[in-house]
N, CA, C and O atoms as a CHARMM CRD file, in Angstrom:
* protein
*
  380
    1    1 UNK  N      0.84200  -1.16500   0.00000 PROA 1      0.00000
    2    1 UNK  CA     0.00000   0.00000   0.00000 PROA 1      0.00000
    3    1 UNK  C      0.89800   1.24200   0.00000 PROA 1      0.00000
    4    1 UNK  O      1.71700   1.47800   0.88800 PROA 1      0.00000
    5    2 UNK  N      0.67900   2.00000  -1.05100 PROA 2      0.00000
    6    2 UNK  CA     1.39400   3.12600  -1.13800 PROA 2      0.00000
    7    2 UNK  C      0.74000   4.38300  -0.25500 PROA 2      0.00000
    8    2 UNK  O     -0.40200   4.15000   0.13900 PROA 2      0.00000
    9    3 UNK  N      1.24700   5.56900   0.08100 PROA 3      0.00000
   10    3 UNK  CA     0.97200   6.52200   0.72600 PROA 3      0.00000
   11    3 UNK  C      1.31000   7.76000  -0.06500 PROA 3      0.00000
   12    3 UNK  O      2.34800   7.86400  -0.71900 PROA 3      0.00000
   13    4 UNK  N      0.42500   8.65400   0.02300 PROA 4      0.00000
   14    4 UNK  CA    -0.15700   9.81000  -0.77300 PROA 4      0.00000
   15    4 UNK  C      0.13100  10.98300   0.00700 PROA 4      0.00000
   16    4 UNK  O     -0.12300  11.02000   1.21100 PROA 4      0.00000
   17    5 UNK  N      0.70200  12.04400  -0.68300 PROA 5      0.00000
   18    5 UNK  CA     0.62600  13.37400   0.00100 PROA 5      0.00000
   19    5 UNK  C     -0.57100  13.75300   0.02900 PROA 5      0.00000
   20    5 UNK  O     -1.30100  13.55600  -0.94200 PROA 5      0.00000
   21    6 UNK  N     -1.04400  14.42400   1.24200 PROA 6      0.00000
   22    6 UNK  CA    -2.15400  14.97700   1.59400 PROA 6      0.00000
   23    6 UNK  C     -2.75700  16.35700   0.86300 PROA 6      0.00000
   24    6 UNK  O     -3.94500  16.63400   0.69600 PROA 6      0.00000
   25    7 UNK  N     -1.75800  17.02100   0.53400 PROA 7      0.00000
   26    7 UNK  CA    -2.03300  17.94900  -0.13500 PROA 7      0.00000
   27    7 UNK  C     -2.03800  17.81100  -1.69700 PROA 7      0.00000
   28    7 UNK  O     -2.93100  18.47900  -2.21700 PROA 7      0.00000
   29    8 UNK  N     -1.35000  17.18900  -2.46200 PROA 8      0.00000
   30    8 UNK  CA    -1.00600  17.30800  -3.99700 PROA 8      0.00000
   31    8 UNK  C     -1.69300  15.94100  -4.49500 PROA 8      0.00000
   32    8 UNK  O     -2.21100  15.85700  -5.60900 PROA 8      0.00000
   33    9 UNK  N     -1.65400  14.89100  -3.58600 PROA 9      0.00000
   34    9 UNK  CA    -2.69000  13.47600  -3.84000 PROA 9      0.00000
   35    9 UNK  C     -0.86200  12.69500  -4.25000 PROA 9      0.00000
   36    9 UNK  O     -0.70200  11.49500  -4.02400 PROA 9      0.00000
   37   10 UNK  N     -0.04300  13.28000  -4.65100 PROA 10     0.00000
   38   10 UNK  CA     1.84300  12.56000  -5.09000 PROA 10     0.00000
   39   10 UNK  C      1.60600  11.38700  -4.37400 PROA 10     0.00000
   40   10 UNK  O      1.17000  11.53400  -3.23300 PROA 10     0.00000
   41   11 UNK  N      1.83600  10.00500  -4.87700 PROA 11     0.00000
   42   11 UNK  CA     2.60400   8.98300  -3.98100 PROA 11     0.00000
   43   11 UNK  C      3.80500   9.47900  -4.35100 PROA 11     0.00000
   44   11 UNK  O      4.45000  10.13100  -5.17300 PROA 11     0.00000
   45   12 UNK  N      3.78900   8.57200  -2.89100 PROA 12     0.00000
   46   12 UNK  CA     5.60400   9.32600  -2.05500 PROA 12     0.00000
   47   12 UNK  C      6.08300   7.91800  -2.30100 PROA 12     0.00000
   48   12 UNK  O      5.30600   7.02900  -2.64700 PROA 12     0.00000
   49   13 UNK  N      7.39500   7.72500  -2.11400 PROA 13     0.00000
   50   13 UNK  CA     8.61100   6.02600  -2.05700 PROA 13     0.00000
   51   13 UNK  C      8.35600   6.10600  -0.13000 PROA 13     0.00000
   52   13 UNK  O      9.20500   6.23900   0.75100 PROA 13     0.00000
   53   14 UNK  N      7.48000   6.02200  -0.07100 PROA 14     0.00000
   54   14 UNK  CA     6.93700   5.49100   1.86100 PROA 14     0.00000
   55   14 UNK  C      6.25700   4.38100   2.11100 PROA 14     0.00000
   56   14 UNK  O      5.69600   4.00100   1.08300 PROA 14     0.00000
   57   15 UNK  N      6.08800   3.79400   2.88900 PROA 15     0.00000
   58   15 UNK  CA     5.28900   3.01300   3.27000 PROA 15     0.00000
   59   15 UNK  C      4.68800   3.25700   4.50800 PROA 15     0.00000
   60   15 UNK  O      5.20300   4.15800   5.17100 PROA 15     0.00000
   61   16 UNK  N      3.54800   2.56700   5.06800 PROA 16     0.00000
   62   16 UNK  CA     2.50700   3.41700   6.27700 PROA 16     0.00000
   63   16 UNK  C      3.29000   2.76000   7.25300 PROA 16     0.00000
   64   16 UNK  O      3.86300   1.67600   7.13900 PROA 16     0.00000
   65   17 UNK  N      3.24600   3.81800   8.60000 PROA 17     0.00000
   66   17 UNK  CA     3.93100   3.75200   9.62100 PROA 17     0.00000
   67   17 UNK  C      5.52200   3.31700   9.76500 PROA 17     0.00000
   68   17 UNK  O      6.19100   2.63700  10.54400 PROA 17     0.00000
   69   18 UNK  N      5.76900   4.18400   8.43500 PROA 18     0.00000
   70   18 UNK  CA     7.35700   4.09800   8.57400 PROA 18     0.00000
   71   18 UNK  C      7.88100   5.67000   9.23500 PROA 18     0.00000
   72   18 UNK  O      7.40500   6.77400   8.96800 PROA 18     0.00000
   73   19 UNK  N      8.94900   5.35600  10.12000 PROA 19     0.00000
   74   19 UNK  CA     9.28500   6.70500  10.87400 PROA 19     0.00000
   75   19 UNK  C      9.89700   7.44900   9.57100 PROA 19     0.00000
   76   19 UNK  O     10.35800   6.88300   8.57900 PROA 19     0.00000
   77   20 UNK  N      9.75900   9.41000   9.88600 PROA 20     0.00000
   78   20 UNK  CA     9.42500  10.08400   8.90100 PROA 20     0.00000
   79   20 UNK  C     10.20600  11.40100   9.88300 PROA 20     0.00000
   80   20 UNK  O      9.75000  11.78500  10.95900 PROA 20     0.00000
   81   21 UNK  N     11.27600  11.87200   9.32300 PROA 21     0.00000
   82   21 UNK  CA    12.20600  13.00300  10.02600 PROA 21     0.00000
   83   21 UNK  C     10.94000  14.18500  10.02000 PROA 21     0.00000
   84   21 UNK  O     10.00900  14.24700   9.21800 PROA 21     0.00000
   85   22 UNK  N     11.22200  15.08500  11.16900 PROA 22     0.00000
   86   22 UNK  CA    10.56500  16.28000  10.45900 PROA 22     0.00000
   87   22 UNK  C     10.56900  17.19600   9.27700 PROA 22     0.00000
   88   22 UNK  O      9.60300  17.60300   8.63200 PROA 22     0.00000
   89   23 UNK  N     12.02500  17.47500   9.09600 PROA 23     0.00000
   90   23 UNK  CA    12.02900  18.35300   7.66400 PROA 23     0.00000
   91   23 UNK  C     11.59800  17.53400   6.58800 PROA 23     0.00000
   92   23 UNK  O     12.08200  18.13600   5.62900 PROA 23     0.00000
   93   24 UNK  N     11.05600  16.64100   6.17100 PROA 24     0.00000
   94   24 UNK  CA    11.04300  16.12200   5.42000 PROA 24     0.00000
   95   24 UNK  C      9.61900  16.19600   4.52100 PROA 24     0.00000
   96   24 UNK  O      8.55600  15.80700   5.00600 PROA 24     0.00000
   97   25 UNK  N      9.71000  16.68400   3.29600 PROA 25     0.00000
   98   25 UNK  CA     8.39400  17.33600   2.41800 PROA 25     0.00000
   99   25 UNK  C      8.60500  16.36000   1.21300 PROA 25     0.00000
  100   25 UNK  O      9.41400  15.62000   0.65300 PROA 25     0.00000
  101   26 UNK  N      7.23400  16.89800   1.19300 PROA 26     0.00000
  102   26 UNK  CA     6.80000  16.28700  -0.55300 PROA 26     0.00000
  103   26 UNK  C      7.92000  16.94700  -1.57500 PROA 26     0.00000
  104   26 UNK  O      8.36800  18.08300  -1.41700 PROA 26     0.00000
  105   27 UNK  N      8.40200  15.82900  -2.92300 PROA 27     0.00000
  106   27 UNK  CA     8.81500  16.64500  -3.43100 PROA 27     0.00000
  107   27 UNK  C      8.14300  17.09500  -4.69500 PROA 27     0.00000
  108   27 UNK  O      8.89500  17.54400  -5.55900 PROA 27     0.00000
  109   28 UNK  N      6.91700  17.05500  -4.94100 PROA 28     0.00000
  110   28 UNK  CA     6.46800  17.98800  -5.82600 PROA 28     0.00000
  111   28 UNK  C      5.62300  19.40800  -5.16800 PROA 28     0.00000
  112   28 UNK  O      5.65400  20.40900  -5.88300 PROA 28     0.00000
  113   29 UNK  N      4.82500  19.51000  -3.73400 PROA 29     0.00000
  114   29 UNK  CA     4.67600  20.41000  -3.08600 PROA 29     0.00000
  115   29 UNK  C      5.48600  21.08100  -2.14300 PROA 29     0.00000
  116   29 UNK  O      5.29000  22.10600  -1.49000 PROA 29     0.00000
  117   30 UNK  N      6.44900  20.28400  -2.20600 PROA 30     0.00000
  118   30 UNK  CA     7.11200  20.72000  -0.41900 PROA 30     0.00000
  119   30 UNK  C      6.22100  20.87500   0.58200 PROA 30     0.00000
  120   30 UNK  O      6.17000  21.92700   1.22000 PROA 30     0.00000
  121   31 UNK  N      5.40300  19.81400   0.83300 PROA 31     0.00000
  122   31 UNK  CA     4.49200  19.91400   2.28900 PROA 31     0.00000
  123   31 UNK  C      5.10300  19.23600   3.25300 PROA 31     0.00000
  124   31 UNK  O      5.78000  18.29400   2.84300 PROA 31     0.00000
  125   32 UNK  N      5.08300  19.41800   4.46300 PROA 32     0.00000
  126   32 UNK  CA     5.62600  18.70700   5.58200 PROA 32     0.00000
  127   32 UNK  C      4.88300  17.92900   5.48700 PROA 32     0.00000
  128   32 UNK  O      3.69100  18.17200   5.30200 PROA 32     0.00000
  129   33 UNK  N      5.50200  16.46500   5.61500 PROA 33     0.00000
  130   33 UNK  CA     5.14400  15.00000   5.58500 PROA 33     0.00000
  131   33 UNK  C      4.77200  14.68600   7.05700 PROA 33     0.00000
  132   33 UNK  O      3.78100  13.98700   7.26600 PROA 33     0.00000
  133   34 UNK  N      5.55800  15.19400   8.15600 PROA 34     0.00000
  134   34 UNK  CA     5.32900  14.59500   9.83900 PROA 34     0.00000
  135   34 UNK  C      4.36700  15.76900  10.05500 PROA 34     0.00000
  136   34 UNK  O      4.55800  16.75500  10.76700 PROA 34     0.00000
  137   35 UNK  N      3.50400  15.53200   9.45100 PROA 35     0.00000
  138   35 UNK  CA     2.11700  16.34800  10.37600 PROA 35     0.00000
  139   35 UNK  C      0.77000  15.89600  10.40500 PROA 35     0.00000
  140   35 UNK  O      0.08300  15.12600   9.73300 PROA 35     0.00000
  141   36 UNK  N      0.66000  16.40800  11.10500 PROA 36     0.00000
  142   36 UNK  CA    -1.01900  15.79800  11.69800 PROA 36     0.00000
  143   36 UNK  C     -2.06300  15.18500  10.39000 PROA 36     0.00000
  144   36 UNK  O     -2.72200  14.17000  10.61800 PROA 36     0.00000
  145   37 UNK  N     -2.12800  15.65200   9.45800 PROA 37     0.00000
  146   37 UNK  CA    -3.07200  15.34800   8.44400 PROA 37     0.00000
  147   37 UNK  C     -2.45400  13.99000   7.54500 PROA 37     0.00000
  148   37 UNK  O     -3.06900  13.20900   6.81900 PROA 37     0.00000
  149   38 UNK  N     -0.90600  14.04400   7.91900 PROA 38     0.00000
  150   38 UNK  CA    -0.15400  12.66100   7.30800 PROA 38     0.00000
  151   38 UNK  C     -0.91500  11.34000   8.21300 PROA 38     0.00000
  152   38 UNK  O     -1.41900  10.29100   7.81300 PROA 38     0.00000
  153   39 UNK  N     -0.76800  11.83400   9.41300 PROA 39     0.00000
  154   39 UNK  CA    -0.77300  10.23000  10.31600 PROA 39     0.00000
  155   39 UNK  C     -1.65000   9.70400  10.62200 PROA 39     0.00000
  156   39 UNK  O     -2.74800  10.25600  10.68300 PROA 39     0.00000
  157   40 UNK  N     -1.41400   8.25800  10.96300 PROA 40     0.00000
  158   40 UNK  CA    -2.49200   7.39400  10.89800 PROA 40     0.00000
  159   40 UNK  C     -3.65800   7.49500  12.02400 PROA 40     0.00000
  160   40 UNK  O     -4.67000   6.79400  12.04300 PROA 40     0.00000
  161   41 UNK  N     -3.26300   8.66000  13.10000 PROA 41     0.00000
  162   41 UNK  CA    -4.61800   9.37200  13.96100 PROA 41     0.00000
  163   41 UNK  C     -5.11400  10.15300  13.51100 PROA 41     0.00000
  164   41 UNK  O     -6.00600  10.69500  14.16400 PROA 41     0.00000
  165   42 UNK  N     -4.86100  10.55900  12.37400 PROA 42     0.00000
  166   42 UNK  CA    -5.77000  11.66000  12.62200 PROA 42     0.00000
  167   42 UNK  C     -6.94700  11.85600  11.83000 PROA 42     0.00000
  168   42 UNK  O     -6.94600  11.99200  10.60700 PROA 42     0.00000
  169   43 UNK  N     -8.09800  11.86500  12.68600 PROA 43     0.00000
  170   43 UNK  CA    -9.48600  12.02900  12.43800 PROA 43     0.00000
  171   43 UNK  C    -10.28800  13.18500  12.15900 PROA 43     0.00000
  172   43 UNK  O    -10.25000  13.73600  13.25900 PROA 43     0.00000
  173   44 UNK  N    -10.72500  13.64500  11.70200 PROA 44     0.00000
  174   44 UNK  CA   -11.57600  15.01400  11.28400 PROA 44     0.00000
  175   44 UNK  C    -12.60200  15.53700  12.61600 PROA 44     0.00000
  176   44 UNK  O    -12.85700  16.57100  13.23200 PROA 44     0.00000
  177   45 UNK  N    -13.04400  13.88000  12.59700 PROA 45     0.00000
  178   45 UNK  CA   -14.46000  13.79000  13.65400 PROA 45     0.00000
  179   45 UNK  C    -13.86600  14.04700  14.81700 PROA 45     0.00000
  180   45 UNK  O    -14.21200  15.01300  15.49700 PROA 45     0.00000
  181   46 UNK  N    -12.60100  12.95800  15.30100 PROA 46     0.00000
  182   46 UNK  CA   -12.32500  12.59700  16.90300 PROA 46     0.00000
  183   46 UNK  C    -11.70100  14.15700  17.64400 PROA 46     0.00000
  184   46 UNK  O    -11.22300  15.06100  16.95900 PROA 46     0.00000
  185   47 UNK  N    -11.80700  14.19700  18.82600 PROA 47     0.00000
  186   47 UNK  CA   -11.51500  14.82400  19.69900 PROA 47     0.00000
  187   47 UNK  C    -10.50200  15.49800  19.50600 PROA 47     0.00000
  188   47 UNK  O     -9.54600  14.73100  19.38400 PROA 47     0.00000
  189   48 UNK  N    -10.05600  17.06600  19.36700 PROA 48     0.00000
  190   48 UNK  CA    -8.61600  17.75400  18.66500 PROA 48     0.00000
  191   48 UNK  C     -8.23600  16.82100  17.54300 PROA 48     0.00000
  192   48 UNK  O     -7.08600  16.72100  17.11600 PROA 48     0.00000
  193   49 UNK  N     -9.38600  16.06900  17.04500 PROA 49     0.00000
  194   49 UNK  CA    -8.93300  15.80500  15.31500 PROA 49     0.00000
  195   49 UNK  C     -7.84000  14.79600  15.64100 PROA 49     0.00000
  196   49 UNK  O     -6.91700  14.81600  14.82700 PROA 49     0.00000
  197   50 UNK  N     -7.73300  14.02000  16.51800 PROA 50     0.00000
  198   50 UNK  CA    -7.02600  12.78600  17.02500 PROA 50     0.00000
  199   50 UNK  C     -7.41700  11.65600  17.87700 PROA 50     0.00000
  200   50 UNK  O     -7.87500  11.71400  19.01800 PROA 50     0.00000
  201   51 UNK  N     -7.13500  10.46900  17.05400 PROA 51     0.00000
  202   51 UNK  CA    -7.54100   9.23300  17.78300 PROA 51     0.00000
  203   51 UNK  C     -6.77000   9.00700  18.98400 PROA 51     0.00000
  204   51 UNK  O     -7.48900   8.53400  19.86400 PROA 51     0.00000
  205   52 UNK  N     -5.73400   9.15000  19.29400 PROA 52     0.00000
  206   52 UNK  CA    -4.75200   8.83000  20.30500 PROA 52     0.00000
  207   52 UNK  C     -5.01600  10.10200  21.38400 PROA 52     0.00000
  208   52 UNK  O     -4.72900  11.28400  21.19700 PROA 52     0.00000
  209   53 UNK  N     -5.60300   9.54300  22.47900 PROA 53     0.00000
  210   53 UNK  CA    -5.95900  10.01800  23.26400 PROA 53     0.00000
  211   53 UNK  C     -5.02400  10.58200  24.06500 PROA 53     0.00000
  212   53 UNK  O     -5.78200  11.33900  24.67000 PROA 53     0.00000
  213   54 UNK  N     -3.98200  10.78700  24.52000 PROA 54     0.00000
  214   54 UNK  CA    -2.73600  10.68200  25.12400 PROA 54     0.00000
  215   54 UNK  C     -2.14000  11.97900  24.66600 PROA 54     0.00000
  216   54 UNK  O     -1.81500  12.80500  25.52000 PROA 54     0.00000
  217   55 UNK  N     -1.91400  12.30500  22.99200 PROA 55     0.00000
  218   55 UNK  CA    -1.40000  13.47200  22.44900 PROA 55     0.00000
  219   55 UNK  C     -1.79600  14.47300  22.59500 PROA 55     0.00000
  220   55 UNK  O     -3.02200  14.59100  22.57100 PROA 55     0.00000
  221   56 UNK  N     -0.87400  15.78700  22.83600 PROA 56     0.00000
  222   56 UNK  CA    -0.85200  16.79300  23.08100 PROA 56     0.00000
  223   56 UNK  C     -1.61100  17.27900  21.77300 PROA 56     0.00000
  224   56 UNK  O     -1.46200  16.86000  20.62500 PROA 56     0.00000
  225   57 UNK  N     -2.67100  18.51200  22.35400 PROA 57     0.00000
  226   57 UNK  CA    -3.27400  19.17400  21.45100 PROA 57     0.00000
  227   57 UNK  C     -1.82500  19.75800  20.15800 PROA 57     0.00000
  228   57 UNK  O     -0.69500  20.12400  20.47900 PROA 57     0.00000
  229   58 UNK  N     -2.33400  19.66900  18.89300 PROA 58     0.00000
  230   58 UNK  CA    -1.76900  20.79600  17.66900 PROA 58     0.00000
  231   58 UNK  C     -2.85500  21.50500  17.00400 PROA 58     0.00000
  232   58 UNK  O     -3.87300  21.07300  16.46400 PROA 58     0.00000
  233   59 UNK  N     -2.41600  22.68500  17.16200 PROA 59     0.00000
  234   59 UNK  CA    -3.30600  23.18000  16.25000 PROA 59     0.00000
  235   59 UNK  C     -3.33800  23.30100  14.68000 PROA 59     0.00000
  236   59 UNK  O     -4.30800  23.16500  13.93500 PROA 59     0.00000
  237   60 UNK  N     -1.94500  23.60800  14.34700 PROA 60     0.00000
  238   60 UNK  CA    -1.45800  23.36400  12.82600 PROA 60     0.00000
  239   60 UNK  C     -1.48300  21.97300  12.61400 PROA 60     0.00000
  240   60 UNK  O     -0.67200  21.14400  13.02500 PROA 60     0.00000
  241   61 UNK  N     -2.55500  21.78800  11.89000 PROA 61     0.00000
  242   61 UNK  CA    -2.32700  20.57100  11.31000 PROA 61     0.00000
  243   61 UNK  C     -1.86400  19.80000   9.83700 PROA 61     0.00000
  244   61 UNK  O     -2.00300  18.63100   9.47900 PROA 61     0.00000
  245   62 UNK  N     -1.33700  20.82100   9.24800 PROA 62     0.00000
  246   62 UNK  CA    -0.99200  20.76000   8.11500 PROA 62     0.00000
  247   62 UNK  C      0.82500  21.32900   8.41100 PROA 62     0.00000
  248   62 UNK  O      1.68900  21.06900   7.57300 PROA 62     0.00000
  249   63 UNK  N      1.14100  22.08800   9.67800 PROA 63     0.00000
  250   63 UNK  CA     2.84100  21.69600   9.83300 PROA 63     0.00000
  251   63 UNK  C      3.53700  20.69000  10.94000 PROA 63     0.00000
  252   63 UNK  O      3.25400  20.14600  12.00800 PROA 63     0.00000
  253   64 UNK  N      4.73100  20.79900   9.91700 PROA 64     0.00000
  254   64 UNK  CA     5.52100  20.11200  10.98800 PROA 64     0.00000
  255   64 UNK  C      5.42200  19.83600  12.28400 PROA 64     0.00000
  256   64 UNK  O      4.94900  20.75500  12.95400 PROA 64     0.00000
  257   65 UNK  N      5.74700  18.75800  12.91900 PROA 65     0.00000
  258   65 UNK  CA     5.48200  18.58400  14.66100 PROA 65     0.00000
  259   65 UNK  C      6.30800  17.69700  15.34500 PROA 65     0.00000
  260   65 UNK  O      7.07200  16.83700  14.90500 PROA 65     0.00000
  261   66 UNK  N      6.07300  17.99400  16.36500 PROA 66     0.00000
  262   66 UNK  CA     7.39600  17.17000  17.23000 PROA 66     0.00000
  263   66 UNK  C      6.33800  15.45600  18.47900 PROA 66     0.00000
  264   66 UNK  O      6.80300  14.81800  19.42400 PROA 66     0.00000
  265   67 UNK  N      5.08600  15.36200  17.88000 PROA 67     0.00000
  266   67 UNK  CA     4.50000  14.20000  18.51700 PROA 67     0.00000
  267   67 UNK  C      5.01100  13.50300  18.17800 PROA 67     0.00000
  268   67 UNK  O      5.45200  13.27200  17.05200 PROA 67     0.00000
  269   68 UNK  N      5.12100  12.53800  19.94700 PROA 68     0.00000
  270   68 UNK  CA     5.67700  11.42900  20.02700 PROA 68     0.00000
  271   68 UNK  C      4.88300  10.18700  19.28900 PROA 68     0.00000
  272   68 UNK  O      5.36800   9.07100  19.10100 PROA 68     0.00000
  273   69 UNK  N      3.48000  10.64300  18.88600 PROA 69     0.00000
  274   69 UNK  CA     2.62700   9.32800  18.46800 PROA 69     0.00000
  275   69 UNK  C      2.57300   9.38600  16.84400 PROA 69     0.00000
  276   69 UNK  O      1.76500   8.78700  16.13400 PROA 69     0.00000
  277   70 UNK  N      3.35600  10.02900  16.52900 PROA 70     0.00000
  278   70 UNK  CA     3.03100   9.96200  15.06700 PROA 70     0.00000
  279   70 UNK  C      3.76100   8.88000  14.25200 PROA 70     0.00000
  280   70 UNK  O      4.94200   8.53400  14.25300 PROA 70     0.00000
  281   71 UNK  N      2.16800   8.24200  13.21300 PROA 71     0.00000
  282   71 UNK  CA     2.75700   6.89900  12.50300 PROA 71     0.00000
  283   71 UNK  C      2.07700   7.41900  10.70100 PROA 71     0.00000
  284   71 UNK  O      0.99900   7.89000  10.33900 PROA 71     0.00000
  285   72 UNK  N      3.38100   7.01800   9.93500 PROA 72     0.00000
  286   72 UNK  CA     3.08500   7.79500   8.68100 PROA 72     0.00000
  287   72 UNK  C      1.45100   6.74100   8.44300 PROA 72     0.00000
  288   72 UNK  O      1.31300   5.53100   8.62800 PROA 72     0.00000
  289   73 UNK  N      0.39400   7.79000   7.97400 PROA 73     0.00000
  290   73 UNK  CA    -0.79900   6.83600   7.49500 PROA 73     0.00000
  291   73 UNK  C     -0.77600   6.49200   6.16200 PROA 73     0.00000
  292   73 UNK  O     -0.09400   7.05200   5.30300 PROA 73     0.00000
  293   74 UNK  N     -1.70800   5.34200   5.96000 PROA 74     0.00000
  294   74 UNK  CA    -1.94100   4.49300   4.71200 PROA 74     0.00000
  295   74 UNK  C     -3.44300   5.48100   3.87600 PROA 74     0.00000
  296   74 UNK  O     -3.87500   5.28500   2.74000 PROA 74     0.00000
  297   75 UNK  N     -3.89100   6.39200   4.77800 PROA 75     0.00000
  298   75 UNK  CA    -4.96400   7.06500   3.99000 PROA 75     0.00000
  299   75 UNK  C     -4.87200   7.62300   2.74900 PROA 75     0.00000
  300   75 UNK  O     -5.72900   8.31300   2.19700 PROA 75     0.00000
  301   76 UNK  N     -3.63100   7.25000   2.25900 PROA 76     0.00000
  302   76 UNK  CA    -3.43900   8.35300   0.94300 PROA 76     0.00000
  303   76 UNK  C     -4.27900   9.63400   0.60500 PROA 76     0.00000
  304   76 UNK  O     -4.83600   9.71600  -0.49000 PROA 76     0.00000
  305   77 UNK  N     -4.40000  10.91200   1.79600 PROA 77     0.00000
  306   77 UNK  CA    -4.61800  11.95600   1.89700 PROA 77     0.00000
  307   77 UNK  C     -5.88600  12.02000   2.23600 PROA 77     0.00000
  308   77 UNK  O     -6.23500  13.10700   2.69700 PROA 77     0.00000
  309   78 UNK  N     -6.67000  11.21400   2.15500 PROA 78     0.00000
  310   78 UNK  CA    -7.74400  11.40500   2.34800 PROA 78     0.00000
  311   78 UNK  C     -8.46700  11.45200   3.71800 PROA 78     0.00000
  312   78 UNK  O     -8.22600  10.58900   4.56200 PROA 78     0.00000
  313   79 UNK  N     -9.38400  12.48600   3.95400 PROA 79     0.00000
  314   79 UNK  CA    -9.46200  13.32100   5.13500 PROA 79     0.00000
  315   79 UNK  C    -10.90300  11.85100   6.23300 PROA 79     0.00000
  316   79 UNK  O    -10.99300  11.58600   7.43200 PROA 79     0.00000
  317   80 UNK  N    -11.51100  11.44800   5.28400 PROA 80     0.00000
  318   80 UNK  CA   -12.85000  10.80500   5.93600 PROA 80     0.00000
  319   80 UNK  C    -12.58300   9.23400   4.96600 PROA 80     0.00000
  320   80 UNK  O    -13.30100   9.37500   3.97600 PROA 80     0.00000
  321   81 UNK  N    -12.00800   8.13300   4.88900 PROA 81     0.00000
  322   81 UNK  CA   -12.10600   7.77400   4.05700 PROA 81     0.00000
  323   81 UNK  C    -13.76200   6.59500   3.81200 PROA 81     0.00000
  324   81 UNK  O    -14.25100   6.06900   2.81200 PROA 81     0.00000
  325   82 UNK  N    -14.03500   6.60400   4.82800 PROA 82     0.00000
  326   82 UNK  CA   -15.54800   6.17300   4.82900 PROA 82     0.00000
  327   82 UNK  C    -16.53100   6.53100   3.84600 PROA 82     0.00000
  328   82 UNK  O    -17.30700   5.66500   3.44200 PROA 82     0.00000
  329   83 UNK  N    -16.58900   7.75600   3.39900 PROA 83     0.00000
  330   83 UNK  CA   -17.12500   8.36700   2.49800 PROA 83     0.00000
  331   83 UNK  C    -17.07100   7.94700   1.37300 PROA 83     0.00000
  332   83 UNK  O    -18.01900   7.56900   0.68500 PROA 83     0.00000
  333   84 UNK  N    -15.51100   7.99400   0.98800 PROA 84     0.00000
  334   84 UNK  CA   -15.07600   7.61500  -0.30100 PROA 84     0.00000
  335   84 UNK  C    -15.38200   6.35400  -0.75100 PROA 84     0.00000
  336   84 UNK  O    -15.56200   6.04000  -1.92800 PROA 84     0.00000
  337   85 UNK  N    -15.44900   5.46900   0.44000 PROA 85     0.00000
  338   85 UNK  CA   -16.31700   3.92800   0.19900 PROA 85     0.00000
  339   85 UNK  C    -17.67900   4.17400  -0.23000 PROA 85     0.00000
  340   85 UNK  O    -18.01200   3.92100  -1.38700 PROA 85     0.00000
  341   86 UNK  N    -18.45200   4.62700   0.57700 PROA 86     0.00000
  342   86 UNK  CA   -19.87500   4.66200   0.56000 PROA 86     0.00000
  343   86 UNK  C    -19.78000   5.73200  -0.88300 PROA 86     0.00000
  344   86 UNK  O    -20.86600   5.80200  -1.45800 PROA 86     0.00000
  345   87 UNK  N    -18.86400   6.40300  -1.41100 PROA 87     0.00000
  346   87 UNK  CA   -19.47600   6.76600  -2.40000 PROA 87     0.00000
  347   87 UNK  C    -19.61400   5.87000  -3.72100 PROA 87     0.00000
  348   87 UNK  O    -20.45600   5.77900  -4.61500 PROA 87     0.00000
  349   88 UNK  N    -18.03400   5.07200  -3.33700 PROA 88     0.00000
  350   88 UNK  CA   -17.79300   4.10800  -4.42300 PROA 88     0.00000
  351   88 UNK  C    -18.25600   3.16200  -4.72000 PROA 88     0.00000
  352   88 UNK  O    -18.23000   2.62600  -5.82800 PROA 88     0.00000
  353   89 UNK  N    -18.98300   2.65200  -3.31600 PROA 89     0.00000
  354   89 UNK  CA   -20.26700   1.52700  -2.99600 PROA 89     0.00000
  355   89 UNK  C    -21.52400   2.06100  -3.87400 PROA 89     0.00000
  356   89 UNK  O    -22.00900   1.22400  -4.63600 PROA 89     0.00000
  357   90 UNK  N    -21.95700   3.01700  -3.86300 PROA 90     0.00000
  358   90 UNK  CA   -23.38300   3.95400  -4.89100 PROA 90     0.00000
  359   90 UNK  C    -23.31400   3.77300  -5.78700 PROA 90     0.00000
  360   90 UNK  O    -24.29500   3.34300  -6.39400 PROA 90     0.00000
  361   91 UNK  N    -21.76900   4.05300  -6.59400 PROA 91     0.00000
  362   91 UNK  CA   -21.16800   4.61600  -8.28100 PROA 91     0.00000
  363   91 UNK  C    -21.67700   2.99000  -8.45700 PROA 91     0.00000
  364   91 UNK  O    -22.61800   2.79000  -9.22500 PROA 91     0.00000
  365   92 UNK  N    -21.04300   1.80200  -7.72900 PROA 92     0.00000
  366   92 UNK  CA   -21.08300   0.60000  -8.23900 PROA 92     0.00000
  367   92 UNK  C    -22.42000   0.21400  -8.61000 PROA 92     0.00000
  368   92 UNK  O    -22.70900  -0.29900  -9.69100 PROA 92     0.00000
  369   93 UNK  N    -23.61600   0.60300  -7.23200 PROA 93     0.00000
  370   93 UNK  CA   -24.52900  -0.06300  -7.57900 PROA 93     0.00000
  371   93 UNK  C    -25.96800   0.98900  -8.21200 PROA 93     0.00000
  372   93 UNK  O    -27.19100   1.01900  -8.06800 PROA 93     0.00000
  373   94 UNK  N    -24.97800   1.70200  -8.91100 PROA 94     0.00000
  374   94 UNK  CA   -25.87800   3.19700  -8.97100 PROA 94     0.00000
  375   94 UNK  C    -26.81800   2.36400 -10.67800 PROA 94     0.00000
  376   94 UNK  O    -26.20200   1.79600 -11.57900 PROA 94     0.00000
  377   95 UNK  N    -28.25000   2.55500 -10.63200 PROA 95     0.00000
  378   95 UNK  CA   -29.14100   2.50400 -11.00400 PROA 95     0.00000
  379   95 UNK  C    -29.25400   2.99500 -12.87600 PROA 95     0.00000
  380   95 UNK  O    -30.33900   2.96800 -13.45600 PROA 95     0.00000
């Protein structure tokens, strides 16, 4: 399973929950890769927009960060991916 910049949709040469330096950006956007919208907590819905209960609030979630819980995600950018099922589930059985 490849992994997707969050911002530009780029697969990156990553794999999910591989450790990920901070400076380290996309190279067709230069987006910071170790941030909140990369990792595999982070939720739109859940509580400060994180599953891991334990982590310190961020508010930037689109920069760089210094959490200890961060694991690169397999979401390939995508913010809800539930949706994207249930939409693709419709298209399939769409009428």
């Amino acid at each position: 399973m490849s992994v997707k910049c969050y911002n530009c949709q780029t697969s990156l040469d990553l794999s999910p929950n591989m450790d990920v330096a901070r400076t380290e950006e996309c190279e067709k956007c230069y987006t910071d890769l170790r941030c909140c919208k990369m990792c595999s907590f982070y939720d739109k819905s859940a509580y400060n927009e994180c599953r891991e209960p334990t982590a310190d609030r961020i508010v930037e979630k689109e920069k760089a960060n210094f959490c200890d819980f961060f694991k690169l995600g397999a979401k390939n950018g995508q913010e809800n991916p539930k949706v994207d099922l249930l939409a693709q589930a419709n298209a399939l059985f769409k009428k």
